[in-house]
KETISE-366652 format. One record per residue: x, y, z of N, C-alpha, C in turn. Coordinates in steps of 0.2 Angstrom, whole numbers, plus 5000, padded with zeros to 4 digits. Layout:
REM residues N
XYZXYZXYZ ...
REM end
This chain:
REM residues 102
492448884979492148944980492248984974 491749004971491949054966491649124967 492149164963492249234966492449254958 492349324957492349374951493049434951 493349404959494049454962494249424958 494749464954495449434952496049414956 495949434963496449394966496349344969 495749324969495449264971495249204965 495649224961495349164955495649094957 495549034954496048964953496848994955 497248994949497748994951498049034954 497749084960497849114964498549084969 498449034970498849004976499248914971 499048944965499548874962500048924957 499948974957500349034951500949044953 501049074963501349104966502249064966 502549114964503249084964503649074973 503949014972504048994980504749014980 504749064984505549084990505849044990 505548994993505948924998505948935003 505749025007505749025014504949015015 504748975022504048985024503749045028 503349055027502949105031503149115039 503349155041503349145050503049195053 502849195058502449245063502849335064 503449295066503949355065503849405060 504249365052504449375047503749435047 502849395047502349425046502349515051 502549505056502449565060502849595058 503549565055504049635054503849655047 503449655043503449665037502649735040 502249695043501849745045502049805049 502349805053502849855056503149885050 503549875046503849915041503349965038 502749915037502349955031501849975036 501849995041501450045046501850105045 502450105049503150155048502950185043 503150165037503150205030502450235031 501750205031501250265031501250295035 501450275041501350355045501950415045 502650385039502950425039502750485034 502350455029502150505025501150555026 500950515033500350535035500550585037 501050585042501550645047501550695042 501950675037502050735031501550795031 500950765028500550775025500250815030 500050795035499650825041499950875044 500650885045500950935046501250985040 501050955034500951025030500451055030 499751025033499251065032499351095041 499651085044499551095051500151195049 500551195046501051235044500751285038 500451255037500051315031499151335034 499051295040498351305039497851325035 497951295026497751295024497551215018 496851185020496451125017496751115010 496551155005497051154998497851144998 498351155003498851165002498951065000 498651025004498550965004498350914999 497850954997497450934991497850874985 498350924982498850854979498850814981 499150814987499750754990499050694991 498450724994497950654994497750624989 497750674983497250644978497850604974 498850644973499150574972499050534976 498750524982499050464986498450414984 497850444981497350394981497250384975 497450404969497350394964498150324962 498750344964499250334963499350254967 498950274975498850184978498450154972 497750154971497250154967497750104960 498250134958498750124953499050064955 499350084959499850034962499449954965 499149964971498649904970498249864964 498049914961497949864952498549814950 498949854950499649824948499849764952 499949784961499949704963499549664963 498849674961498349624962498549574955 498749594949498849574943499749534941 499949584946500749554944500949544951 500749474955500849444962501549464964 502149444958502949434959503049494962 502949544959503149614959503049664968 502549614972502149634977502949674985 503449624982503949654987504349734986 504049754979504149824977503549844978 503049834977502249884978502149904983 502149844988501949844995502349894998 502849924999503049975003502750064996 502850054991502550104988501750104990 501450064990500750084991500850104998 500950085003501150085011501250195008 501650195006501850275006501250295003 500950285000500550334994499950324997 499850275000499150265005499150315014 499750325014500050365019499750475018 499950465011499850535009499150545009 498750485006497950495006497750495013 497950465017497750465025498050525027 498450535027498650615030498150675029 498050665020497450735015496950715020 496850665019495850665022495750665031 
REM end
């Protein structure tokens, strides 16, 4: 299958450096769990500052870091695979802040 995604190219799945742990069902739900947590700790934020200020603007920042900043941050792990056990919880946050503003 060819695709124009750069995370879908050839060496997509021969590039990837091995843990030596395998994938488990578990492992996969605790990690989704974590990174749900984290967004919704920083939606909460966000939602309750505009909830605290009744005012639309007060928010304004914090979405357009979160969306410009996730926007960043998923470039990066689409491009630097290794580094995804550091982005994945950053983007989780910053994708948090944008769901909260909007």
């Amino acid at each position: 299958m060819r695709s124009g995604n750069p995370s879908l190219s050839d060496k997509t799945f021969t590039d990837v450096a091995r843990s030596g742990e395998p994938m488990t069902l578990g492992g996969t739900v605790n990690k989704t769990a974590i990174m749900l947590a984290l967004l919704m700790i920083t939606s909460v934020f966000t939602w309750g500052t505009f909830f605290e200020s009744g005012d639309p603007s007060s928010v304004v920042p914090y979405m357009w870091g979160g969306i410009i900043g996730g926007f960043i941050v998923a470039l990066i792990t689409i491009f630097k695979k290794t580094w995804a056990p550091v982005t994945a919880p950053i983007y989780a946050l910053l994708e948090g802040l944008a769901i909260g503003g909007i």
